[in-house]
VOGU-3710 file (C-alpha; in Angstrom, 3 decimals, decimal comma):
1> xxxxxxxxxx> 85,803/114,495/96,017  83,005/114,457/98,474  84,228/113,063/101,948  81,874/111,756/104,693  83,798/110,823/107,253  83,685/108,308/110,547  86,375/108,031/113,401  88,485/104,654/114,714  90,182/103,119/117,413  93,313/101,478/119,522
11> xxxxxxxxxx> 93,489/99,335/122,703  96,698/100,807/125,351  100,022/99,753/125,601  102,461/102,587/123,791  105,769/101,686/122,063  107,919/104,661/122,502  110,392/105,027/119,357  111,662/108,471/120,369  115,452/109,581/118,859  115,996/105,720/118,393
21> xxxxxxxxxx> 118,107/106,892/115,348  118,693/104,837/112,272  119,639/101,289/112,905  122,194/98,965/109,910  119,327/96,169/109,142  117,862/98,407/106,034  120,313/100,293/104,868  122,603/102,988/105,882  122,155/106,417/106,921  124,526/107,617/104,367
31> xxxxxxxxxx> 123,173/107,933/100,707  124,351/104,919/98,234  123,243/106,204/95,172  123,840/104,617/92,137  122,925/106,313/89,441  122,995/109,444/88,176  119,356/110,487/87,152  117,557/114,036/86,078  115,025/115,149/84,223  114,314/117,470/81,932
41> xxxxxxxxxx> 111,668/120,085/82,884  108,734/121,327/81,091  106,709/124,367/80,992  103,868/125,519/82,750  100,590/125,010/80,135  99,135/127,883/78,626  96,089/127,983/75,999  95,335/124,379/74,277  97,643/122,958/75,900  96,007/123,059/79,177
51> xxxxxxxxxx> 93,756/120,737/77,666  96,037/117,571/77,218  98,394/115,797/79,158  101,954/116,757/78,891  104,828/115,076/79,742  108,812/115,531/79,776  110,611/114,121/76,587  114,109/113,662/78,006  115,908/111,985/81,165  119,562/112,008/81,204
61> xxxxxxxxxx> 120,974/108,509/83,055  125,234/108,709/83,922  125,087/111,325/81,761  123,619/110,062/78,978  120,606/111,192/77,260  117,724/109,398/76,555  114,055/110,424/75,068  110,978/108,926/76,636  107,335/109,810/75,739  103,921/108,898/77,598
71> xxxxxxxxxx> 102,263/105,906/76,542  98,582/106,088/77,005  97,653/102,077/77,598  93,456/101,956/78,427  90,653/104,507/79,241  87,913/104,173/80,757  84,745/103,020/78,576  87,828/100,995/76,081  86,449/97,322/75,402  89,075/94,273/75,518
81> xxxxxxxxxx> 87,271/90,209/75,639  83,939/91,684/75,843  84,519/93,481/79,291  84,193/97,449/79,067  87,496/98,836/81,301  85,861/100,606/83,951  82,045/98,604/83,993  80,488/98,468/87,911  79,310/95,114/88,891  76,598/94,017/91,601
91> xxxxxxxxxx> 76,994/90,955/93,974  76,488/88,441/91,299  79,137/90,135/89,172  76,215/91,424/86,948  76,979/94,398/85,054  75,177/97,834/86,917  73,443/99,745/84,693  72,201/103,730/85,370  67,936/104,296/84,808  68,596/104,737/81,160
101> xxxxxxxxxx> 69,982/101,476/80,552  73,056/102,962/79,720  76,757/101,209/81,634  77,545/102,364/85,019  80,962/102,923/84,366  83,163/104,546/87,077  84,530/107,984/85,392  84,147/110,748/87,362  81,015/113,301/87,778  79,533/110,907/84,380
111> xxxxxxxxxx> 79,383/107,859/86,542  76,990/109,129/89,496  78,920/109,420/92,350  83,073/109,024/92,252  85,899/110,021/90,555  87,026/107,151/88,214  90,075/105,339/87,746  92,586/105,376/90,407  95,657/102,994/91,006  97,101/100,783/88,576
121> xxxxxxxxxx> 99,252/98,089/89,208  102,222/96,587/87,267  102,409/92,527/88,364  105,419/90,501/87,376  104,152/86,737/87,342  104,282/83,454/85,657  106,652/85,220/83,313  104,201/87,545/82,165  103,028/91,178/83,040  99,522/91,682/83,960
131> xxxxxxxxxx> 98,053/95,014/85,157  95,460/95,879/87,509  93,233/98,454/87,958  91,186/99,816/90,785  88,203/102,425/90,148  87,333/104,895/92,988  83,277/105,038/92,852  81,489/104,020/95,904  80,958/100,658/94,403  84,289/99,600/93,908
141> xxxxxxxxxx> 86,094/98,054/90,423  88,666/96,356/89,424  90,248/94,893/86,039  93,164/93,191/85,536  94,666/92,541/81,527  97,395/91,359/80,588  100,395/93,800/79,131  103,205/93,075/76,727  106,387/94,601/76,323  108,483/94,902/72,951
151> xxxxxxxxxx> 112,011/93,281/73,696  113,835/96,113/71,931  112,410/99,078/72,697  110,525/98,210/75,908  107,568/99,744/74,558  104,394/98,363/76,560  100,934/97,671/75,558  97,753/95,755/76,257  97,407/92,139/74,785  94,118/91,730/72,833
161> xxxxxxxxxx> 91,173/89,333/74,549  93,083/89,894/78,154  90,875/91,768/80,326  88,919/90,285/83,686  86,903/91,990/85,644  88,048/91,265/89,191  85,202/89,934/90,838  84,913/91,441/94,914  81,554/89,314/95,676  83,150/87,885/98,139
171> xxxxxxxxxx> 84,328/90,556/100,720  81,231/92,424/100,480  82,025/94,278/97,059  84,397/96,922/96,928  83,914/101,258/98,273  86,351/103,916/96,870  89,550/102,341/95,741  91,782/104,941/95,976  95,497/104,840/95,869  97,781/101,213/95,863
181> xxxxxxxxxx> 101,265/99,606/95,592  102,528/97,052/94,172  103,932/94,946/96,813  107,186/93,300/96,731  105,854/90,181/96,033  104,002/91,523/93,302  100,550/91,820/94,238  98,012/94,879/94,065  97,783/96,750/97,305  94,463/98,797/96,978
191> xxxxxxxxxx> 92,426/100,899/99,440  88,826/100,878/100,443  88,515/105,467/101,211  86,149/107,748/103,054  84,431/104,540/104,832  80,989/105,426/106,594  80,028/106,764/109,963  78,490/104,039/111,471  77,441/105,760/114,086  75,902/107,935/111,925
201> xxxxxxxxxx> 73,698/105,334/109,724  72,518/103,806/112,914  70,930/107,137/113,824  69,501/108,266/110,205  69,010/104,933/108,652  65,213/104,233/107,721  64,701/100,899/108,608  63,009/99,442/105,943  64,932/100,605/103,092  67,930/100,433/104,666
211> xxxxxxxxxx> 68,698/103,878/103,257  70,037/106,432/105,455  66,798/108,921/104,983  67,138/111,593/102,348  69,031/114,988/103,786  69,996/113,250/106,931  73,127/114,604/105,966  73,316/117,824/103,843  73,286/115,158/100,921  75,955/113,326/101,833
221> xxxxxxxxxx> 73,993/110,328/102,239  74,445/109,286/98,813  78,047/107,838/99,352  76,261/104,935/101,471  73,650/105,110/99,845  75,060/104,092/96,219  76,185/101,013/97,551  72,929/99,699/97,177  73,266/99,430/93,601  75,612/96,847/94,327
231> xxxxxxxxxx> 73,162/94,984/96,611  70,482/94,434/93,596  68,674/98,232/95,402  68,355/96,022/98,533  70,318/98,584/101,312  69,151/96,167/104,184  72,075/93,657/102,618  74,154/95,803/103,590  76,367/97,591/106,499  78,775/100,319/107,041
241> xxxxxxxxxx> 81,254/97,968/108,377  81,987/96,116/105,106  84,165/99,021/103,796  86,740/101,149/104,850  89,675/97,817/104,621  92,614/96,992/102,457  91,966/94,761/99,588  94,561/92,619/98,049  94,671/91,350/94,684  97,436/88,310/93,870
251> xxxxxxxxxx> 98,319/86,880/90,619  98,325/82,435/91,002  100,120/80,461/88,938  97,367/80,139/86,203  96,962/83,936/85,872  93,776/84,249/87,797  93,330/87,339/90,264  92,188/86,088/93,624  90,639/88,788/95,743  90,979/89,252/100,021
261> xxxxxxxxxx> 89,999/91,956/102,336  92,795/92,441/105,008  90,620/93,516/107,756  93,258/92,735/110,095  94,697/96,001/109,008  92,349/98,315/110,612  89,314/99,815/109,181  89,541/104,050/108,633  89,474/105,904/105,463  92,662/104,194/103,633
271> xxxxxxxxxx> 94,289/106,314/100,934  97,245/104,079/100,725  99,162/101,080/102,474  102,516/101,318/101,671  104,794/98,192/102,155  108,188/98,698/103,680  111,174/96,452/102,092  110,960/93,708/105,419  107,513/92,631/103,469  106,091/93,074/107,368
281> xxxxxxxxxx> 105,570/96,579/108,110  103,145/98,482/106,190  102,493/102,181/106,874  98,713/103,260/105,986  97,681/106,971/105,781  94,402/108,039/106,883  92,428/110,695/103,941  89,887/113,048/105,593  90,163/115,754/108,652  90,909/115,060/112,061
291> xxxxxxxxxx> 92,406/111,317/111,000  95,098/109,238/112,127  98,547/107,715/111,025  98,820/104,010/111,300  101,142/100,992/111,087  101,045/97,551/110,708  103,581/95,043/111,773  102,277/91,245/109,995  103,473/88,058/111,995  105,253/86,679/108,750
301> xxxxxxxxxx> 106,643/88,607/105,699  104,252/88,675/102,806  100,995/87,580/104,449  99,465/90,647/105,411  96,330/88,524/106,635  97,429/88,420/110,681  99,557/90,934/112,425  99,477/94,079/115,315  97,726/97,134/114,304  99,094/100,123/115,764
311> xxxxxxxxxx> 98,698/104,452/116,286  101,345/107,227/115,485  101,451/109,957/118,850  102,621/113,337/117,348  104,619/115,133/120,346  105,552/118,343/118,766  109,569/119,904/118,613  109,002/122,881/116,629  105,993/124,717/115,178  108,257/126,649/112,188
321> xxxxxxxxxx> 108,197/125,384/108,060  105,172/122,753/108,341  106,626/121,390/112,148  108,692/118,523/112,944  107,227/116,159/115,971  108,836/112,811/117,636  106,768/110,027/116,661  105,533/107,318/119,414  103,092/104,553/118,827  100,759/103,131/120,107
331> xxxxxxxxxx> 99,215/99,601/120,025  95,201/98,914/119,603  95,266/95,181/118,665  96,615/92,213/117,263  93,914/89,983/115,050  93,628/87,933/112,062  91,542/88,729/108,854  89,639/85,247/110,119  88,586/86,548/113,277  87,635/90,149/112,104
341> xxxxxxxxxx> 85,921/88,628/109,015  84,077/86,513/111,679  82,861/89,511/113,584  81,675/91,177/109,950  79,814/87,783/108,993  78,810/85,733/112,385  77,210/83,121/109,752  79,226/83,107/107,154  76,932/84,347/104,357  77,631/87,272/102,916
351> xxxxxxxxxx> 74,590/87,523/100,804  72,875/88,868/104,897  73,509/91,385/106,984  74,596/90,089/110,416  76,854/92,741/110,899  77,497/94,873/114,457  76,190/97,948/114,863  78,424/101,085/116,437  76,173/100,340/119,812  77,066/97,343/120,042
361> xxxxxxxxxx> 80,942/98,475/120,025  80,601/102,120/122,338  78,641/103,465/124,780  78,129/107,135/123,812  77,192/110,148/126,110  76,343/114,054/125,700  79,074/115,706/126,629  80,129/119,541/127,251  80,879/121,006/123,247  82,111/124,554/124,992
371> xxxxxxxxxx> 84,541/122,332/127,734  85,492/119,509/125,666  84,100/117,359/129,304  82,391/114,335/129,036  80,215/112,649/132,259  82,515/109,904/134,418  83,342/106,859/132,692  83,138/108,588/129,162  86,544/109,450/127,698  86,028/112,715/125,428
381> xxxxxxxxxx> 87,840/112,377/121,739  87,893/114,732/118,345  88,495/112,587/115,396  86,742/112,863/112,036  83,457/112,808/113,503  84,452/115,558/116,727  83,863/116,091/119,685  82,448/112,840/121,049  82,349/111,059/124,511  82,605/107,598/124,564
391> xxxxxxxxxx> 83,213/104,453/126,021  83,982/100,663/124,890  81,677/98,110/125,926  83,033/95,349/127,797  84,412/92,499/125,348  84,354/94,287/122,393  88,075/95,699/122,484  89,594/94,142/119,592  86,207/94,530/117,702  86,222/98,169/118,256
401> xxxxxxxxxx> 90,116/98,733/117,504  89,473/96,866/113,989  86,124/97,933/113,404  86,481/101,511/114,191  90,379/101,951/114,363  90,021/106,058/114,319  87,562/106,235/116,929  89,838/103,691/119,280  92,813/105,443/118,711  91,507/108,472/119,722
411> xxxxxxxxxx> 90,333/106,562/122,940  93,887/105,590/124,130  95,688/108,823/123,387  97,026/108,916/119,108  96,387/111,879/117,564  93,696/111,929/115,099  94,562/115,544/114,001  96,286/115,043/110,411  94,468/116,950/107,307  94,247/114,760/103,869
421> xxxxxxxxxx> 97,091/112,491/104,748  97,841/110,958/101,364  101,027/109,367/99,911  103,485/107,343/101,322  107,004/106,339/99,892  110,341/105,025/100,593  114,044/106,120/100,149  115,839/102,905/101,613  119,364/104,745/100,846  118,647/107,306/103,628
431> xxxxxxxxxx> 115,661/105,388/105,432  113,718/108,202/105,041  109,954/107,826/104,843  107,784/110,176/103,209  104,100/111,381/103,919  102,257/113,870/101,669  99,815/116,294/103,559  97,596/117,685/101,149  96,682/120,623/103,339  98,229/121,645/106,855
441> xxxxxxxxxx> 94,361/122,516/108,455  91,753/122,377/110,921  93,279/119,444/113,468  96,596/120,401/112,666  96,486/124,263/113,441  95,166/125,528/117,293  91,975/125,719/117,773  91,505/127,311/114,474  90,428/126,597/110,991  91,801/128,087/108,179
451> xxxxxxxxxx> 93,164/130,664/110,459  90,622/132,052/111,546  89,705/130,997/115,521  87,349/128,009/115,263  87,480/125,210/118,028  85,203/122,614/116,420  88,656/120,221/115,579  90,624/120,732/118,859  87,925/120,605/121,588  87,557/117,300/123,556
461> xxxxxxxxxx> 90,927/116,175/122,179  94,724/115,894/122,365  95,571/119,215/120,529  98,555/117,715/119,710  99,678/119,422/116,514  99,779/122,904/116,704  100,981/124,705/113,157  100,181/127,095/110,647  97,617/126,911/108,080  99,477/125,887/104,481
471> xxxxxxxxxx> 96,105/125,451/102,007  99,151/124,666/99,686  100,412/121,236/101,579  103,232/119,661/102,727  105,968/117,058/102,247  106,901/115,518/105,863  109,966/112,727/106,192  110,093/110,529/108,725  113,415/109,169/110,047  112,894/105,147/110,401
481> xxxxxxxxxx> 115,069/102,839/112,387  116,476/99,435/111,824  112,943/98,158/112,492  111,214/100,150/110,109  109,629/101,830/112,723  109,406/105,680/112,288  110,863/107,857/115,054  110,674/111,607/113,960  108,671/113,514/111,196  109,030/116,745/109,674
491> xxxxxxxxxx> 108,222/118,988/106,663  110,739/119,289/104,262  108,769/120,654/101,600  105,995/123,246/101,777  103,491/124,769/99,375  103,290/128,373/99,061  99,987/130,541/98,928  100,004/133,481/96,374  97,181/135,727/95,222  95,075/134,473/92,469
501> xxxxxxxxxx> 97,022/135,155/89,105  95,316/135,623/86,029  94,335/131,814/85,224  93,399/131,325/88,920  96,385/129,723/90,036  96,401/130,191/93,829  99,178/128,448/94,605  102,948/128,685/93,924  103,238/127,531/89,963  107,279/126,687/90,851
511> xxxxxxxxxx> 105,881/124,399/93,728  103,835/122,090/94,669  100,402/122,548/95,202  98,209/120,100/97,469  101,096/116,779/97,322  99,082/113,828/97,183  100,264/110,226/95,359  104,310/109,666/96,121  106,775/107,113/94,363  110,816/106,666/95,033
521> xxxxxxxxxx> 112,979/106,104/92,145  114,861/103,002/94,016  118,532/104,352/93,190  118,452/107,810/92,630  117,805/110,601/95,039  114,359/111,291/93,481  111,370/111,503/94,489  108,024/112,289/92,557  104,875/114,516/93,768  101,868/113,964/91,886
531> xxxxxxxxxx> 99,214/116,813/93,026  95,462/116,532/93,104  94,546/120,671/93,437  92,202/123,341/92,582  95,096/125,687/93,224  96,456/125,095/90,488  94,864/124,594/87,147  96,611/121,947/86,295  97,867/119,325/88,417  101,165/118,429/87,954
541> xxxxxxxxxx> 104,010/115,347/88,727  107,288/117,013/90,022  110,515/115,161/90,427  112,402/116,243/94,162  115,396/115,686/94,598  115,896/114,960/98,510  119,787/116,099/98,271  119,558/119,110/96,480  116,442/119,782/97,102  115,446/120,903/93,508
551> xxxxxxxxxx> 111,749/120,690/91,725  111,720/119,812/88,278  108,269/119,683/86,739  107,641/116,507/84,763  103,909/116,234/83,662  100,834/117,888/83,783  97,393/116,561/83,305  94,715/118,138/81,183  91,821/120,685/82,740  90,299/119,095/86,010
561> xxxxxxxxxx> 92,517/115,926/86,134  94,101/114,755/89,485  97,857/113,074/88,733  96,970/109,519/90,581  98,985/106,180/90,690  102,561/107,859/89,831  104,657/104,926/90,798  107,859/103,650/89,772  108,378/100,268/88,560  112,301/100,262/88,401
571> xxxxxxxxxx> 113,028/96,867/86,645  110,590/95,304/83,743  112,925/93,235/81,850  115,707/96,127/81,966  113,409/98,797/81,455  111,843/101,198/84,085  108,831/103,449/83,742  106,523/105,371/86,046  102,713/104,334/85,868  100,332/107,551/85,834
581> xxxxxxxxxx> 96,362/108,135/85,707  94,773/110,752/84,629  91,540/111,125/86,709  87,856/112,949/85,296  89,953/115,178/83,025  88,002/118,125/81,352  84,985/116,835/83,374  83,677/120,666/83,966  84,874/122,169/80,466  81,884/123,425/78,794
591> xxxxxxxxxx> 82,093/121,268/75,282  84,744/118,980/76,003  83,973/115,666/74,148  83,089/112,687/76,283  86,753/110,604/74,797  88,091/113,674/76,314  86,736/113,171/79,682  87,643/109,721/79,772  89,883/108,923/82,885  93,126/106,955/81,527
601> xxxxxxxxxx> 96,287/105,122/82,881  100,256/105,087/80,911  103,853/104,800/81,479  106,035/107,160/81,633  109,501/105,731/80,009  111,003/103,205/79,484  114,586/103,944/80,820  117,378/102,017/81,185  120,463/101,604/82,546  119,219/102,718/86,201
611> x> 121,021/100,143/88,793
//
């Protein structure tokens, strides 16, 4: 996708977590597998069959066989109770339609500007299954329908007049919903991505259009600027600041989604918030370059709406196989989704613009871009929008750590030096956490990019990760202690570069290739890669096996397809299945139909008898 990028925040006050170890209150250190679970492979694509998605037919459970298939539920453009899955909607829930009249629905390069459907959801409620969807365009979409499931062979589908389009009026519409969870309490945990340089519209915005002008940046400008669609064309509605959060969307008691913003949760280009088994600590990756790692402890369990926002510090043990690092963190601020919502919307409409602007958060200066040195009382930072010198403005602390979390942590000493952080998952049996890193670049090498010597993502900052450039990726685990808290990280998994074969494969086709969505198969010791590449031709899902540490390749998508929202869903009624998308498939195939560039969303399974 195209990424424009802004920075963050913190506010002092580090929580040192170093060789803490793993504590008893989640789980021993020693596996407790239950079940006996593998997969069997499938074969690279070749010809046609590059063109569809592909999946393994066979998982054998305590030794016992079973077949399983892929089971395509909705694409995008399908129509269910006169909704059309997929359908953008303005801010009076209005359908969006493009200058021929035609649906604005969110599919890839055919929808404007985005890449289609992302997460979906599996919800357990009322006694019922509903599923919901998010779509990553810059105006944000959601649908939730309801599913049913066929007692005897577990075979799911989508219940006729269901579908509801998820209205977001009322946290400022949605931006680039990217990857989710569902929670442990059985909610949808999205992701608002690639939020908006405020800093950066308040210098190139025309002021009345409320358009950032036209070239301002390289033509970039057209991920704020497609927002306006949702605002009836009217840009001035609208600010920076409204996106770049965690939405939430919960299931009541009469089946209705109710939608929230958690902007007590930190504002920074969210690819996924990933909620550890207390139902209090949630660990949210950070998708662009020079970006930060971040955690988020909540006051109570389940209410993610209030809690302390805090910064991973990367202090590097060994350079060698993707690095390993002790992990500190640091705190920026405690708040409520009340009082950051307050700051957003002084008056409480949010049909104006009252919003802050980046100068009324920071003092900036000119600083030295061959020294890194900034002029006294400016502290000099490199996050996603470099080299910078800065300085809060008295008062605005907590607005600045929420507001423009990347930025802040950068002021108080995190390292905002990751490259397309993406997944997060979960083994509890070995409280190991996992982190996909989609490349190992720029901020993460020395004062190099791609490496070759280039100082533009070191200079001014903490240098703090220092390794060698993997285009491939990397799988790191993180050791967590009784508190959830992660202490250590390290790769345990790295891509490998080849020379371009003769389909244009560039990376490894027996490994992975640019990791990006993760999912834990709760009692087993698997764990599944989804890849979102141009390395290789097609993307694949792989199933890991932390133990033995072998790669078994599961599914691949069709021509141009990222693998998004793999994630396991361990107990439906006895049955298990892994949810999968398959994102703008065939979208640059010369003659490929338009059903067959329609993004869509299945189940792998179901299984039983996993405990």
């Amino acid at each position: 996708m195209r990424t424009t990028y802004i920075g963050m925040g913190a506010s002092i006050a580090v929580i040192s977590m170093i060789a803490v170890g793993c504590g008893s209150s989640n789980g021993s250190s020693v596996s407790n597998v239950s079940s006996d679970v593998s997969f069997t492979g499938i074969a690279v694509p070749e010809g046609d069959s590059q063109k569809e998605l592909r999946s393994t037919t066979e998982v054998s459970v305590g030794g016992e066989t079973q077949a399983i298939s892929f089971t395509k539920l909705l694409a995008t453009g399908d129509s269910n109770n006169n909704e059309i899955f997929g359908l953008v909607k303005d801010h009076h829930d209005t359908p969006i339609t493009f200058d021929d009249g035609s649906p604005y629905i969110c599919n890839g390069t055919n929808s404007g500007v985005g890449s289609g459907l992302d997460h979906s959801s599996i919800l357990q409620k009322n006694g019922k299954l509903y599923m919901v969807s998010q779509f990553e365009c810059q105006v944000g979409a959601m649908y939730k329908v309801e599913l049913e499931q066929d007692a005897a062979t577990g075979t799911l589908s989508v219940k006729e007049n269901s579908m509801e389009f998820v209205s977001q009026k009322e946290g400022f519409g949605g931006f680039v919903h990217c990857a989710g969870q569902t929670t442990p309490w059985n909610s949808h945990l999205g992701s608002e991505e690639y939020e908006i340089d405020a800093r950066a519209v308040e210098k190139d915005i025309n002021a009345s259009t409320g358009l950032v002008v036209s070239g301002a940046w390289d033509g970039e400008e057209v991920y704020y600027n497609e927002v306006a669609k949702f605002w009836g064309n009217d840009a001035t509605r609208m600010s920076p600041y409204y996106y770049g959060w965690t939405p939430e969307v919960t299931i009541d008691a009469n089946g209705n989604a109710l939608y929230a913003k958690h902007y007590a949760m930190g504002r920074f280009s969210h690819e996924l918030s990933f909620v550890m088994p207390d139902k209090k600590t949630v660990y949210m990756s950070d998708d662009g370059t020079n970006v930060g790692l971040f955690m988020f402890k909540a006051d109570n369990a389940e209410e993610l709406g209030a809690g302390t926002l805090y910064a991973a510090k990367w202090t590097q043990t060994s350079q060698a196989n993707g690095g390993s690092a002790n992990i500190s963190w640091i705190k920026l601020a405690h708040a409520t989704d009340s009082e950051i919502k307050a700051i957003l919307d002084p008056d409480g409409d949010v049909e104006t613009n009252d919003a802050p602007l980046f100068s009324d958060l920071f003092d900036s200066a000119d600083g030295n871009s061959t020294t890194g040195e900034c002029p006294s009382g400016y502290t000099a930072v490199n996050a996603s929008a470099y080299f910078e010198c800065l300085k809060v403005k008295s008062g605005m602390e907590q607005a600045a750590a929420l507001l423009e979390t990347r930025r802040y942590a950068a002021l108080v000493g995190a390292t905002t030096e990751f490259r397309k952080e993406e997944g997060i998952t979960y083994d509890a049996a070995n409280n190991k956490l996992y982190i996909a890193m989609s490349e190992v670049a720029r901020g993460m090498e020395d004062h190099k990019k791609n490496g070759e010597a280039n100082s533009k993502y070191d200079i001014g900052g903490n240098n703090d990760v220092k390794l060698d450039y993997n285009p491939c990726g990397a799988l790191y685990a993180l050791d967590v202690d009784g508190n959830y808290t992660a202490t250590t990280m390290s790769a345990v998994l790295n891509g490998k570069a080849i020379d371009e074969d003769s389909d244009g494969n560039t990376c490894d086709l027996e490994n992975i290739s640019n990791p990006d969505n993760l999912t834990f198969l709760e009692g087993t010791d698997l764990l599944f890669i989804g890849e979102d590449s141009s390395m290789h031709k097609n993307n694949m899902v792989w199933s890991y096996n932390v133990k033995t540490q072998e790669l078994t390749r599961l599914l691949t998508t069709p021509l141009d397809a990222e693998t998004t929202s793999i994630f396991w869903h361990k107990n439906i009624n006895g049955y298990s299945y892994m949810t999968a998308v398959t994102q703008h498939p065939m979208e640059k195939v010369e003659g490929a139909s338009n059903d067959e560039k329609e993004s869509f969303v299945g189940v792998l399974g179901p299984i039983t008898g996993i405990k």
